[in-house]
N, C-alpha and C positions, 0 to 999 in steps of 0.2 A: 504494500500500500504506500503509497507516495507523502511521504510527509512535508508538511509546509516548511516555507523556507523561512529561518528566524532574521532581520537583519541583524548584520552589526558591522564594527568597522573596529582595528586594532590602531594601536598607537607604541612605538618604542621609542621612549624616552632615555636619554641619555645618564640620567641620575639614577634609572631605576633598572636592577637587571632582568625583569621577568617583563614578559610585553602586554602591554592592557587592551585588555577587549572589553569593547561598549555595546549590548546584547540589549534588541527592545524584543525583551522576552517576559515581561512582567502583565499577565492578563489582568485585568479589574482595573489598570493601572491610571492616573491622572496627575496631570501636573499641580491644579487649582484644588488641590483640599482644602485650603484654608476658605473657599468660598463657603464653604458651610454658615460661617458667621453672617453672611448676607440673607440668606435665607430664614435665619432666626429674626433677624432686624425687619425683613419683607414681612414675616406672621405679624410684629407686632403692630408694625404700621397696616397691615393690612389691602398694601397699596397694587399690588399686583390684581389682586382679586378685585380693589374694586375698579382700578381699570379695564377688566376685565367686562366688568359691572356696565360701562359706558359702550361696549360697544355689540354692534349686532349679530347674527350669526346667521345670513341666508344660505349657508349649504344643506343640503341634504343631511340628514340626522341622521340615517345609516350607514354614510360611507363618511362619517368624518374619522379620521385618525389620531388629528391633536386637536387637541381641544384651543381655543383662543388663549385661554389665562396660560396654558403652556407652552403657544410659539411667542407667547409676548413675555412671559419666566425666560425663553431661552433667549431672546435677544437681548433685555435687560442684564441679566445675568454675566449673556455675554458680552456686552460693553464694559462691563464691570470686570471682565476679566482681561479687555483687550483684545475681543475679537470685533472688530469694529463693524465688519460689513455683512450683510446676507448669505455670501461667499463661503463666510466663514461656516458653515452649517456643518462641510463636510468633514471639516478637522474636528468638531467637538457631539457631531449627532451620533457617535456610541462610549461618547466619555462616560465613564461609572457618573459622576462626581455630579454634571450637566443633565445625568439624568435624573437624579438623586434631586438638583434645583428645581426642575422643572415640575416632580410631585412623579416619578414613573421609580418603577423598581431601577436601582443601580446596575446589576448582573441579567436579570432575564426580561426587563422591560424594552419592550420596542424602540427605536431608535427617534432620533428628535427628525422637527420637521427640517425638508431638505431644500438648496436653495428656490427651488420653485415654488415652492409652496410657501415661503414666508414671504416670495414676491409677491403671489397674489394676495397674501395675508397685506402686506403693506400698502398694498392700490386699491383693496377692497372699503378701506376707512371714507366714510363722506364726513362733511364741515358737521354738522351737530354730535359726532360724537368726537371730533376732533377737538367740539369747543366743550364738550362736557369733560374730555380725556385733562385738558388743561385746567379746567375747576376743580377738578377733582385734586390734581398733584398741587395745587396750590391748596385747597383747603385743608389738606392730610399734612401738611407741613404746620401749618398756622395752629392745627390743631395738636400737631407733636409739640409745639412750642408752648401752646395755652398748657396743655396738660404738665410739661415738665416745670412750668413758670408758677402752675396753680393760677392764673388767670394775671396774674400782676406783672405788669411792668413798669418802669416811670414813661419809657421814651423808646420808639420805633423809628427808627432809620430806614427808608425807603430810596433804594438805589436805582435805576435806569438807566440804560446803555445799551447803544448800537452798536453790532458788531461787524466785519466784512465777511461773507462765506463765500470765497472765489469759488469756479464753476470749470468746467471745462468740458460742456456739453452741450445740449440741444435740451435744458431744463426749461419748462416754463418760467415764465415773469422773471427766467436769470437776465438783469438787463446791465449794462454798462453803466460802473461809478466813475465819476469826472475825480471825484477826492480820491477814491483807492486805486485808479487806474488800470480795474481790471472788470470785467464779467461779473459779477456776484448778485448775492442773495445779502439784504442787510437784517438781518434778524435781531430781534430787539429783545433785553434777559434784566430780570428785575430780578434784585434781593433782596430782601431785612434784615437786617440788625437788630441787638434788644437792648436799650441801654448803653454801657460802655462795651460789652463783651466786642472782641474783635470779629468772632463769626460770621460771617454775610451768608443767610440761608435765601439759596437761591429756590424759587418758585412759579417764576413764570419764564417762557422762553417762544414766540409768537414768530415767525417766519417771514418776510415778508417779500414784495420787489427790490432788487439792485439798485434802484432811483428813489427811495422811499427817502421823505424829509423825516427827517427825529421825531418829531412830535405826531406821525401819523398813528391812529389810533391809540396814542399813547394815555391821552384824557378820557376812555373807557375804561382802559386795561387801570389804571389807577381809582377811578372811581369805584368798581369793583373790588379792585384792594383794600381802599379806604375802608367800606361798607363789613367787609370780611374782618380786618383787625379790629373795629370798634369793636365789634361783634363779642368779637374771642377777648379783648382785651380794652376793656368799658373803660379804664382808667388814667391809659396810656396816651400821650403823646405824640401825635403823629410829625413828623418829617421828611423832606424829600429833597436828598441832593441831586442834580441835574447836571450835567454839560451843557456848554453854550448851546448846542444846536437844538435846546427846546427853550430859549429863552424868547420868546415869544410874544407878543400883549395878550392873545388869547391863553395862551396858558399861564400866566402871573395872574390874569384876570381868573381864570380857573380855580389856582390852589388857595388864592384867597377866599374866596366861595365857600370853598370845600373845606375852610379853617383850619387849613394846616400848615405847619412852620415852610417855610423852603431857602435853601442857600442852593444860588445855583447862576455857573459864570455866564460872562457873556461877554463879547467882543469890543475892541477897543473902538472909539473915534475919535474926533477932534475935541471935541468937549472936554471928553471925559481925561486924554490927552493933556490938555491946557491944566484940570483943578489936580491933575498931579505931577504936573510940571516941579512944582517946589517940593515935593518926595522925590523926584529922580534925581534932581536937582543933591539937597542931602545925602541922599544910598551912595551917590557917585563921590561924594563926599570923602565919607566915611568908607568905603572900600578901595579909594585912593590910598588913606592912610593907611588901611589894614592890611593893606595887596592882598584880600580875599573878599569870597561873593560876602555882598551883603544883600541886608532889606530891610524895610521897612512899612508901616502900615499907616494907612489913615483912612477915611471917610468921606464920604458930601450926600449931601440931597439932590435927587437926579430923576430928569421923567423924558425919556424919549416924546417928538412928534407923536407917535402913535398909542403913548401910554394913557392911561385914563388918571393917573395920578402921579406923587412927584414918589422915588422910593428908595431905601438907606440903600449904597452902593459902596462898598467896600473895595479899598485899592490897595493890591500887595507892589512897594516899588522896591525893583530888586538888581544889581547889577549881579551879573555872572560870571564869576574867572574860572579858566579851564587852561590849567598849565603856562605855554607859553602864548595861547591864542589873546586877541587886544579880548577887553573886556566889553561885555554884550548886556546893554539895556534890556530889560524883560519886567514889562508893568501889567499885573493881573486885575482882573473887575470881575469882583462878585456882588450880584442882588439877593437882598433878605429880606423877610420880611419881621426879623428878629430883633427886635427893639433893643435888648437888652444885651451885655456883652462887649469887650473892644473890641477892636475891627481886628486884631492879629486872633483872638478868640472865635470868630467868623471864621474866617480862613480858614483856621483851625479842622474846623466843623467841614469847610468844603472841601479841605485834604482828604479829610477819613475817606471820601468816597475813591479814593485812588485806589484801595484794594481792588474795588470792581472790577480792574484788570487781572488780576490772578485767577478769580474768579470763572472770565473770560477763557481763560488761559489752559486753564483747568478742564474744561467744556470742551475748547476746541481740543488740546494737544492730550488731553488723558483720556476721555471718553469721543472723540470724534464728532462732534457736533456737526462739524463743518461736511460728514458724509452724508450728504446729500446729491447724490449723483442718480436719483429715479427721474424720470422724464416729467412725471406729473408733481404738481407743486403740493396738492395733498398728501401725497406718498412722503415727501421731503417735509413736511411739515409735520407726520407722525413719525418720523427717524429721527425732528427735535426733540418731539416731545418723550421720543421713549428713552435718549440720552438725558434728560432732566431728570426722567424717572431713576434715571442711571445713578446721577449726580446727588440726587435726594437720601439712594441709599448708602453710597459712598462718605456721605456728610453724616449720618447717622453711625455710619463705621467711625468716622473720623472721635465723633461724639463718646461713643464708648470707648474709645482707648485715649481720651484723656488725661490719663492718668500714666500713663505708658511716653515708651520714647516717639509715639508715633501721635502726641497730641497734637502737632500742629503740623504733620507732614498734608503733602498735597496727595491730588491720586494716583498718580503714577506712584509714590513712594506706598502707600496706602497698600496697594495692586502687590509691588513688586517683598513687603516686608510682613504683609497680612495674610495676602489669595493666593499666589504664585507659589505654594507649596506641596511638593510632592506627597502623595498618599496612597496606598492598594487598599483596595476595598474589599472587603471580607461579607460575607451575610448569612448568616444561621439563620434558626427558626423562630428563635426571638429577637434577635437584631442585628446591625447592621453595623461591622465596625470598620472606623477609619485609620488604619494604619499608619500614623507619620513617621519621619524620621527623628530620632531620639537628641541625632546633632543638631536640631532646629535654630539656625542663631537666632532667630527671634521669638523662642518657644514660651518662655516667660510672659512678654507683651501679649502674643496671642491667648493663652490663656487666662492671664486677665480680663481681655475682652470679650472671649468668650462666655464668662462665670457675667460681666457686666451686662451680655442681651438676653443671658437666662439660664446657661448650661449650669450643671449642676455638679461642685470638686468632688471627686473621689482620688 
C-alpha cells in the first residue's frame, strides 16, 4: 500500500555535528493556539452571534454547510490571526484550532468555508444589515465600557478621522484623491476615550468615495453616537476633537446644538496670521536665544464671513529647529468652544487626538483594513466592518492583559506574543486538550490573560 509522503527538509549546521531535519509530521497540529483567548472574549461580548443576528440567510436550509455566525467566526478570527484575505480559507479550512473558533469539532469536524463560498458570503450582505452590522459593533463596545465603568464617567473623548484606502482595481466609487495622489476609498473610523485613560476604543468604521469631503455624513454618524453614550453614560461629558477638514460653519453650528464641548483645528489666513504676528514674533525670539524649537500660546476672539458668531481660537506659535536645516515658522489654530482653560491647556486637549493615528495604523497595517479589493463597494464595506469587529476583539485582548508585559503592545505585537502559538490538539470523550509548548517565552502573560477572560488555574 502506498504511503503518503511526509515533507521535510534537512539543515547541516556547522556548530552542530548530527544534521537536523524539519518533519511536518504533526497531525491535529496549528500554529494559532493561543487564539483560544479570542474566542473566550467573543462568548463574553457576545458579538459574533449577534452579528450574526443582523444579517439574513436566503439559501436553501438543506444544503447549507456553514452556517453564517461560522464563515463570519472564520474571517474575524482570521484577521485576528493575520490571514487577511478570502484567499486565505485554504491555508486554515482544516486547522484543528480554526475549527475549534469557529464552534465545529477540532479532529473530525468538516472543514471551514472555502474561498468561494465566503465570496458569495461577502456580496450576499445588502445596506440594512450593513447598517445594522455597524450598530451593532458600536453598541456592544459602548456597552462593554458602560458595564466595566458601572455607568460612570466624568468625560468622553470622541475622535474622527479620515483615512486613505488606495485601490488598485476596477472597485466601485474607488475615485481619485487630489490630496493622497492616488485611487482610493476615504473611509472614515471614530473612537472614544473615557476620561484620562489613554485607550481610544475604536467603534465605528463607514467606507466611503475616494472624493468624499471630511464632514460627509459625518453629523449622522455623530448624532447617533451622541444619542448612544448619553444613553449608556447619563452623567458624562461629551467631547469631540476634529481635524481641520471638518471645520466647517455647519458643523461648529452642529456640535453646539448638540451641546457638546469641541477642540478642533483649522487653517490659517491672513487675519488670523496678523493677531499672531507678535507670538511669532516672541517664539523667534526666544528660540534664537535657545538655538532650539520653541512655542508659544495665546488666544483672540475670531468669527469667519460665514460664521454665525465671533468664537475662542486658540494659536500655538512655534518655531522648529531640525539639526543643521535654517529654522521653520509653524503657527497652529484651534477652535473651542471651551470657555474655561489656557490656551496651551487647549492645545493640550487637541494633541491627545494625535493617537488616532496609531489607531489608524493599527487597522490598516495589523488587521488589513485597507483589503478591500471586491468589485462591489458593499462587499468592501462589510470587509470594514468585519476588520472592526477584528479590532474590537483585539482591544479587548489588549484589555485583559493589562497587567502583563503586553499592556500597551499594539496588534501585530498582540498577534505575534499572544495567538501565534504552536499547539497539537488532542480530544477524548470528555475533552479537548491543547497541547502547548512548555518553552513558551510568553507562557506566564498568557496565562494571566487567560485566568482574566475566564479560564479557570489548575
Amino acid at each position: 500500500m502506498a504511503q503518503q509522503c511526509v515533507a521535510q527538509v534537512g539543515f547541516g549546521f556547522q556548530d552542530i555535528g548530527q544534521r537536523v531535519v524539519a518533519r511536518f509530521d504533526t497531525e491535529h497540529g496549528s500554529s494559532d493556539g493561543g487564539a483560544v483567548l479570542l474566542k473566550r472574549i467573543d462568548e463574553r461580548l457576545g458579538l459574533t452571534e449577534k452579528l450574526a443576528g443582523c444579517l439574513s440567510d436566503g439559501r436553501q436550509a438543506g444544503k447549507v454547510e456553514h452556517q453564517l455566525v461560522e464563515m463570519l467566526r472564520q474571517r474575524i478570527f482570521g484577521l485576528c490571526c493575520g490571514y487577511e484575505d478570502g484567499n486565505d480559507a485554504a491555508r486554515i479550512g482544516n486547522d484543528p484550532v480554526h475549527k475549534l473558533l469557529a464552534g465545529r469539532d477540532p479532529i473530525d469536524g468538516a472543514a471551514l468555508a472555502s474561498q468561494p463560498t465566503l465570496s458569495r458570503f461577502e456580496n450576499a450582505v445588502g445596506w440594512r444589515e450593513l447598517y445594522r452590522m455597524g450598530e451593532c459593533i458600536a453598541d456592544t463596545v459602548i456597552e462593554t465600557e458602560r458595564k466595566q465603568r458601572r455607568g460612570k464617567a466624568r468625560r468622553i473623548s470622541i475622535d474622527m478621522d479620515p483615512t486613505d484606502d488606495p485601490v488598485h482595481g476596477q472597485q466601485q466609487l474607488a475615485l481619485f484623491n487630489g490630496h493622497y495622489g492616488n485611487w482610493c476609498y476615504l473611509p472614515v473610523v471614530s473612537t472614544v476615550s473615557f476620561d484620562d485613560e489613554p485607550e481610544q476604543h475604536a467603534l465605528i468604521a463607514v467606507l466611503r468615495a475616494g472624493n468624499a469631503h471630511a464632514t460627509l455624513g459625518a453629523q449622522p454618524l455623530l448624532e447617533r453616537l451622541f444619542a448612544k453614550l448619553r444613553r449608556a453614560f447619563s452623567g458624562a461629558r461629551l467631547r469631540v476633537r476634529l481635524d481641520g477638514g471638518y471645520a466647517t460653519p455647519a458643523m461648529l453650528d452642529f456640535l453646539e446644538a448638540q451641546g457638546v464641548q469641541y477642540v478642533m483645528a483649522m487653517a490659517g489666513n491672513k487675519r488670523l496670521r496678523r493677531r499672531a504676528r507678535r507670538l511669532m514674533a516672541r517664539v523667534r525670539r526666544a528660540s534664537k536665544q535657545s538655538g532650539q524649537s520653541e512655542q508659544v500660546f495665546g488666544q483672540t476672539r475670531y468669527a469667519a464671513r460665514s460664521w454665525s458668531h465671533k468664537r475662542r481660537v486658540v494659536i500655538k506659535a512655534e518655531v522648529v529647529r531640525l539639526g543643521e536645516r535654517e529654522p521653520r515658522d509653524n503657527a497652529r489654530y484651534v477652535i473651542t468652544n471651551i470657555e474655561r482653560g489656557s490656551a496651551e491647556h487647549i492645545y493640550d486637549i487637541y494633541r491627545g487626538r494625535g493617537d488616532m493615528e496609531n489607531r489608524l495604523k493599527e487597522l490598516h497595517d495589523g488587521l488589513s483594513m485597507d483589503r478591500t479589493s471586491c468589485s462591489s463597494f458593499k462587499a468592501n464595506q462589510f470587509r470594514v466592518l468585519l476588520t472592526l469587529a477584528a479590532y474590537v476583539l483585539m482591544q479587548q485582548l489588549r484589555h485583559a492583559a493589562r497587567h502583563t508585559g503586553c499592556a500597551r503592545a499594539q496588534v501585530t505585537t498582540l498577534r505575534e506574543r499572544l495567538l501565534k502559538l504552536g499547539v497539537w490538539v488532542e480530544r477524548s470523550v470528555r475533552r479537548i486538550v491543547l497541547h502547548l509548548p512548555s518553552g513558551y517565552a510568553w507562557m506566564n502573560d498568557w496565562r494571566r490573560v487567560a485566568i482574566s477572560v475566564g479560564a479557570v488555574a489548575s
